[in-house]
C-alpha positions in Angstrom: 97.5 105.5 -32.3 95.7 109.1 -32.4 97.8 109.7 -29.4 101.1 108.8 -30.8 100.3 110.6 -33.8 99.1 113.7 -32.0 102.5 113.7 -30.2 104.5 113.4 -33.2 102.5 116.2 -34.8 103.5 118.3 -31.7 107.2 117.8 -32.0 107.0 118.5 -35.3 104.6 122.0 -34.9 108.4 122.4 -32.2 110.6 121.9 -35.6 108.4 123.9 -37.6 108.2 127.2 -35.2 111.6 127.5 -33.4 113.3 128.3 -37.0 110.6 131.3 -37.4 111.4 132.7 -34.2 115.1 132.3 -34.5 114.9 134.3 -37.6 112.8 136.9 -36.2 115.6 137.1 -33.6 117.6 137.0 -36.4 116.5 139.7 -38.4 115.9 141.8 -35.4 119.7 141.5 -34.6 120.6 142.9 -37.9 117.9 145.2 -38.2 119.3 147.2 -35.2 123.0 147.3 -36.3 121.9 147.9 -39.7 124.5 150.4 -40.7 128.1 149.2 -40.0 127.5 145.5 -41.4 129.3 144.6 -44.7 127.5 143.0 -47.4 128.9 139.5 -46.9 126.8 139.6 -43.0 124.0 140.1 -45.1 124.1 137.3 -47.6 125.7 134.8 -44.6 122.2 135.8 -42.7 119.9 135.1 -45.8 121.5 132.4 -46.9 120.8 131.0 -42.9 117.4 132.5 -43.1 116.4 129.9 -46.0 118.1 127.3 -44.6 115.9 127.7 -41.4 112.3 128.1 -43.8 113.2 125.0 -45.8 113.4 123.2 -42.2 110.3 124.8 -41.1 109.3 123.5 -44.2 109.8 120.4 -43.4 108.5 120.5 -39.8 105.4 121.3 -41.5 105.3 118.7 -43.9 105.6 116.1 -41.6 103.0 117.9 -39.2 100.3 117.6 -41.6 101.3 114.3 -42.4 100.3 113.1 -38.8 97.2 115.2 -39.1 95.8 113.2 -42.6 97.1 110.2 -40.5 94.7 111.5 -37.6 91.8 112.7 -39.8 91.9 108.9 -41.4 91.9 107.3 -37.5 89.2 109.6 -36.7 86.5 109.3 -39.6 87.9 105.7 -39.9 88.4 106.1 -43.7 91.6 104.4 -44.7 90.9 102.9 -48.2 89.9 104.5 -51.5 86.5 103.2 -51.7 86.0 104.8 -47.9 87.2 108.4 -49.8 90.6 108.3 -47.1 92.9 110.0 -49.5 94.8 112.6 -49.4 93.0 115.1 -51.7 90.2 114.1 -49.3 91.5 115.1 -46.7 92.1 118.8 -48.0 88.9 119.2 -49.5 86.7 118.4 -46.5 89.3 119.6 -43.5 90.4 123.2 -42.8 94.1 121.2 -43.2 96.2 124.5 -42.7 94.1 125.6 -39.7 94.1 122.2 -38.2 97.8 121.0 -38.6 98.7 124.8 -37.1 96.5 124.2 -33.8 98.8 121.7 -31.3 96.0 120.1 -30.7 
């Protein structure tokens, strides 16, 4: 299971990534034709730019998902009593660290 989960958590480190780098290219684009583009480029461009973070967003939501998931099949505390919950989990883990790493 720590392998399925660590693959999922991969494709979803993929969906949370490509949308940062397709708005640094983006923003670069812009950036260096900065003068002749109307206003209306620039809110069409933002308004992409949070639509790409809010599915970053996501891809990072569900990434750190599969790492509590992973942190619970590694310590082998699932239950309550074991202490296998969530706020657990981000007190005793370096969560933002370790749902970053692809590993």
């Amino acid at each position: 299971m720590d392998k399925q989960y660590r693959t999922s958590k991969q494709r979803w480190c993929w969906v949370l990534f490509t949308p940062v780098v397709l708005i640094g290219i983006l923003m670069a684009m812009l950036l260096l034709n900065a003068t002749p583009l109307p206003l209306m480029v620039w809110l069409k461009a933002s308004l992409f730019s949070v639509l790409l973070l809010s599915v970053s967003a996501w891809g990072f939501t569900r990434a750190l998902c599969c790492e509590y998931r992973r942190w619970q099949l590694r310590e082998k505390r699932v239950s309550p009593v074991e202490r296998g919950e969530f706020r657990y989990f981000l007190e005793e883990t370096a969560w933002i660290k370790n749902t970053l790493k692809s590993k």
